[in-house]
MARDOPA-893455 format. One record per residue (C-alpha): x negated, y, z; residue in three letters. Coordinates in steps of 0.5 Angstrom, whole numbers, plus 500, padded with zeros to 3 digits. Layout:
% residues N
XYZALA...
//
This chain:
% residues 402
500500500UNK497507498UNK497512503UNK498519501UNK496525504UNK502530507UNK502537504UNK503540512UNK501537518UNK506542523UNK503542529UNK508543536UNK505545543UNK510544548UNK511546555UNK517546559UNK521547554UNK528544554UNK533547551UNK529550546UNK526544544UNK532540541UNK534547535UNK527546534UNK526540532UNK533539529UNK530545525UNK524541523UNK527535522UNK533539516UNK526541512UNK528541504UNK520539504UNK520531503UNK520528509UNK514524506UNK510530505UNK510532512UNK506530519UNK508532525UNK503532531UNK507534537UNK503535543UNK507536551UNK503539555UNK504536563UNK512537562UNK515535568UNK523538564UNK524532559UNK519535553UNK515529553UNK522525552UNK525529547UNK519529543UNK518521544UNK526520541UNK525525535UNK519521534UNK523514533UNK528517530UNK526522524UNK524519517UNK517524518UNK511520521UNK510524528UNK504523533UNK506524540UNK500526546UNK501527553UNK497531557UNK495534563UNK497541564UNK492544560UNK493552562UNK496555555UNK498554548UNK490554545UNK489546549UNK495544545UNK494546539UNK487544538UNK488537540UNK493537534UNK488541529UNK483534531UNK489529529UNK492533523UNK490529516UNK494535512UNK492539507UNK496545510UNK497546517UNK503550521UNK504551528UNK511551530UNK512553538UNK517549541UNK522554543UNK522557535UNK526554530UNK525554522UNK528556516UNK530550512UNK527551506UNK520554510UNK515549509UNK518547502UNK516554500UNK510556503UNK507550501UNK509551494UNK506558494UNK500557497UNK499552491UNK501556485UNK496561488UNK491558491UNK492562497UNK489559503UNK494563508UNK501564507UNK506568512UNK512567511UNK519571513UNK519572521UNK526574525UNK527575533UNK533572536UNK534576542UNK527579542UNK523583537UNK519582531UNK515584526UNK518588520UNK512593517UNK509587513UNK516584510UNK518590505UNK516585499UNK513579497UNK506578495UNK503572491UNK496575493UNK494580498UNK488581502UNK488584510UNK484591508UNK491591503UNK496590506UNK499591513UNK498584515UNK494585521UNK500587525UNK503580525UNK497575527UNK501570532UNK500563529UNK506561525UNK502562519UNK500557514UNK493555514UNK489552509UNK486545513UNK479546509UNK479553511UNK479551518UNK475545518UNK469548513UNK468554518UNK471550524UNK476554526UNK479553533UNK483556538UNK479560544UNK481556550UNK478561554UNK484566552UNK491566556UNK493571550UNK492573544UNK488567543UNK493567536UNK491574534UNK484572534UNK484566530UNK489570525UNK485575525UNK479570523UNK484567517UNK486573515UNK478575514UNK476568511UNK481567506UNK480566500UNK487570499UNK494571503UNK501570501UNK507574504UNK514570502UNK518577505UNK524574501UNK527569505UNK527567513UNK522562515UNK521563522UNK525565527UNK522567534UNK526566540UNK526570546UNK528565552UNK532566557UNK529563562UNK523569562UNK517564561UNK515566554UNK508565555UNK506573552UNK510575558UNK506573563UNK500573565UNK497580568UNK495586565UNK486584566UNK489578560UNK491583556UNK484587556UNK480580554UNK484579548UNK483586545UNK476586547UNK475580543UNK479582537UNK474587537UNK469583538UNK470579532UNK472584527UNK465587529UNK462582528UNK466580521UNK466588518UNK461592516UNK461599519UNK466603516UNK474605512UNK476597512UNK472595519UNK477602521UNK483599518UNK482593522UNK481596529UNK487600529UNK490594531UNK487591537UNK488599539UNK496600538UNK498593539UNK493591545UNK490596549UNK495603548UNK501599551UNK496599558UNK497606558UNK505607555UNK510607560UNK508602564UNK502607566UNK507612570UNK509605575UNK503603576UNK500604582UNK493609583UNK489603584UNK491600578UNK491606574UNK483607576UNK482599575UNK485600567UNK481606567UNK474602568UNK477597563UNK478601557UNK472605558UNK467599555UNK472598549UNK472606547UNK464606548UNK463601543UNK470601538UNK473609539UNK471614533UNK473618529UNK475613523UNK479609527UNK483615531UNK485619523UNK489612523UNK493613529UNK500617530UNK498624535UNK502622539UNK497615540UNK491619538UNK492624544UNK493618549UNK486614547UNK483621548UNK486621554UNK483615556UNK476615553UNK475621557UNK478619564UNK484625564UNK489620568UNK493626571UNK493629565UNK496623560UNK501621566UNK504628564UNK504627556UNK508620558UNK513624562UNK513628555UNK514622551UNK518619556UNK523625557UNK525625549UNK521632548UNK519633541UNK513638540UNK512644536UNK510643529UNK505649527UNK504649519UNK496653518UNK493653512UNK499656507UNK502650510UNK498643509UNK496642515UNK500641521UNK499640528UNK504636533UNK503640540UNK503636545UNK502637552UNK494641552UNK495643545UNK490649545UNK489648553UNK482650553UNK482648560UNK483640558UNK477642552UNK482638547UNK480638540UNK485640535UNK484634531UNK487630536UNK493634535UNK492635526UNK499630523UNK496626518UNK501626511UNK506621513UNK507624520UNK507631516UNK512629511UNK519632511UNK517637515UNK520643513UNK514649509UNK509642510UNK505642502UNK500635501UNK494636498UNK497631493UNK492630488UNK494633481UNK494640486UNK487638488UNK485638481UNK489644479UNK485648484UNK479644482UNK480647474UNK481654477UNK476654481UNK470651475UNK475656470UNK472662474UNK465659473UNK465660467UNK468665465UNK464670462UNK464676467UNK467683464UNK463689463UNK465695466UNK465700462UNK465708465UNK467713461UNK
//
C-alpha cells in the first residue's frame, strides 16, 4: 500500500478547553479539503477538563489519521506546538487552537493558494466572536506579498499556513521560554524567510473565540511578559533587518502593539511603583530601538507618548492619557501655506516640557480631510521644482535707465 504525503498537518495545542474544543473540532472534521489530504497532531497538554478524552474520540471516530499525545502541563502554547512540528509529515503546517474553529473551506483554500503561488506562508481571513481581531490587512486578496509591502505585520499569531520545509530548513521552533508573544516571533521569522506570503482576504477562514471562562491565554500573565515579548520581536527584527526605512516599518510594531498599551489607559490605574518599575523596563528598548525612523510611523498621539517615556516624563504622560481618555480633541495648526499640521496635545510648544514640535507634526494620512490642509503631492513637487529651474535659467533683464 502506498502512503502519500498529507498536504497539511494541523497541529492542536489543548488545554482546559472544554467546551470549546467540540466546535473546534467539529470545525476540522467538516473541511471540504480531502480528509486523505489532512494530518491531525492533536496534543493535551495536562487537561484535567476531559480534553484528552474528547480528543482520543475525534481521533476514533474521523476519516483523518489523527495522532493524540498527552503530556504533563508544559506552562504555554510553545511546548505544545513544538511537539506537534516534531511528529508533522505534511507539506504544509497550521495551528489550529483549540478554542477557535475554521471556515469549511479554510484548509482547502489556502492550500490550493499556496501552491499556485509557491508561497511559503498564507494568511487566511480571520474574524472575532465576542473578541476582537485583525482587519487592516484583509482589504484584498494578495496572490503575493511580502512583510515590507503590506500590513502583514499586524497579524503575527499562529493561525497561519506554513511551508514545512520552510521551517525545517531554518529549524524553526516556538521560544518556550516565552509566556506571550512566542507566536508573534515565529511570524515575524516567516514572514522574513518566506520566499513569498499570500493573503486570502476573501473568505472567513479562521474564527478566533473569545472564551467566557476568561482563561484566553493572551489575557494572563503580568505586564513583565509583555516586556520580554516586545524585546524579542526587537531583538529578531535587529538581528534579521538592515538598518534603515524597512527594518523602520517593522519595528512600528512591536511598539504600537506590545509596548505602547503599557502606557495607554492601564498606566493611569497603575500604582507609582509599577508606573517606576515600567519606566525602567522601557528604557532599554527606546535606548536600543527608539529614533526617528520609526516615530515618523506613528500617530501623534502614539509618538508623543513613547517621547513621553523615553525621557521618563511620567507625570506629564499621565496628564495626556486624561486627555485621550477624556475624549479631547487637540488643536489642529496649519504652517507652511497649509502643508504642515500640528496636532496640539498637551505640551504643545510648553518650553518647560522641551518637547519638540515634530513630535507633534501629523503625517499626511492623519492631515487629510482637515480643512486648509494641502500635501505635498508629487505633481505639486514637480510643478514647484520647474519653476524654481525655470527661474535658473531665465535670462536676467536688463534694465535700461532713461
Amino acid at each position: 500500500m502506498t502512503v502519500t504525503q498529507p498536504d497539511v498537518s494541523v497541529i492542536i495545542g489543548a488545554y482546559e478547553a472544554m467546551p470549546y474544543l467540540v466546535e473546534c473540532l467539529a470545525s476540522l472534521e467538516a473541511q471540504t479539503l480531502d480528509p486523505a489530504r489532512i494530518e491531525v497532531i492533536a496534543v493535551d497538554d495536562g487537561s484535567t477538563d476531559g480534553t484528552g478524552d474528547c480528543l482520543e474520540e475525534f481521533a476514533a471516530r474521523v476519516p483523518m489519521p489523527v495522532t493524540v499525545i498527552r503530556q504533563e502541563n508544559s506552562g504555554g502554547p510553545s511546548g505544545p506546538r513544538n511537539v506537534g512540528l516534531g511528529k508533522a509529515t505534511g507539506r504544509y503546517v497550521f495551528f489550529l487552537d483549540a478554542d477557535d474553529r475554521l471556515g469549511a473551506e479554510a484548509l482547502e483554500r489556502m492550500v490550493a493558494m499556496a501552491d499556485r503561488n509557491g508561497t511559503d506562508v498564507v494568511l487566511g481571513r480571520i474574524e472575532g466572536v465576542n473578541r476582537g481581531a485583525p482587519k487592516s490587512m484583509w482589504h484584498r486578496t494578495l496572490e503575493r506579498t511580502d512583510v515590507f509591502s503590506s500590513n502583514i505585520k499586524f497579524t503575527l499569531s499562529a493561525q497561519k499556513l506554513f511551508r514545512r520545509e520552510l521551517l525545517t530548513r531554518h529549524g524553526m521552533r516556538f521560544d518556550e521560554s516565552l509566556f506571550t508573544g512566542e507566536d508573534a516571533l515565529f511570524t515575524m521569522e516567516a514572514y522574513l524567510r518566506a520566499d513569498g506570503v499570500s493573503v486570502l482576504a476573501d473568505y472567513t477562514c479562521y474564527y478566533l473565540v473569545g472564551r467566557e471562562d476568561g482563561k484566553q491565554v493572551t489575557k494572563s500573565g503580568g505586564y513583565t511578559l509583555r516586556f520580554d515579548s516586545a524585546r524579542s520581536l526587537m531583538n529578531l527584527i535587529t538581528e534579521m533587518v538592515p538598518a534603515g526605512p524597512r527594518r523602520d516599518t517593522l519595528m512600528v510594531r512591536p511598539f504600537a502593539v506590545t509596548l505602547l498599551p503599557q502606557f495607554g489607559p492601564k498606566f493611569l490605574k497603575d500604582s507609582d511603583q509599577v508606573r517606576r518599575h515600567k519606566m525602567e523596563l522601557a528604557a532599554p528598548l527606546l535606548a536600543a530601538h527608539w529614533h526617528e525612523g520609526v516615530a515618523r510611523q506613528l500617530k501623534v498621539e502614539e509618538r508623543l507618548r513613547v517621547h513621553l517615556v523615553a525621557t521618563r516624563q511620567t507625570e506629564r504622560l499621565v496628564e495626556v492619557l486624561k486627555f485621550t481618555k477624556a475624549k479631547k480633541q487637540p488643536a489642529a495648526l496649519l504652517e507652511k501655506k497649509g502643508r504642515r499640521l500640528y496636532l496640539a496635545y498637551p505640551y504643545f510648544r510648553d518650553s518647560a516640557a522641551g518637547i519638540p514640535d515634530s513630535v507633534y507634526l501629523a503625517s499626511p494620512r492623519e492631515a487629510r480631510g482637515v480643512p486648509g490642509y494641502r500635501e505635498d503631492d508629487k505633481d505639486s513637487v514637480l510643478r514647484r521644482a520647474a519653476r524654481r529651474l525655470g527661474r535658473a535659467t531665465r535670462p536676467e533683464r536688463t534694465r535700461v535707465r532713461v
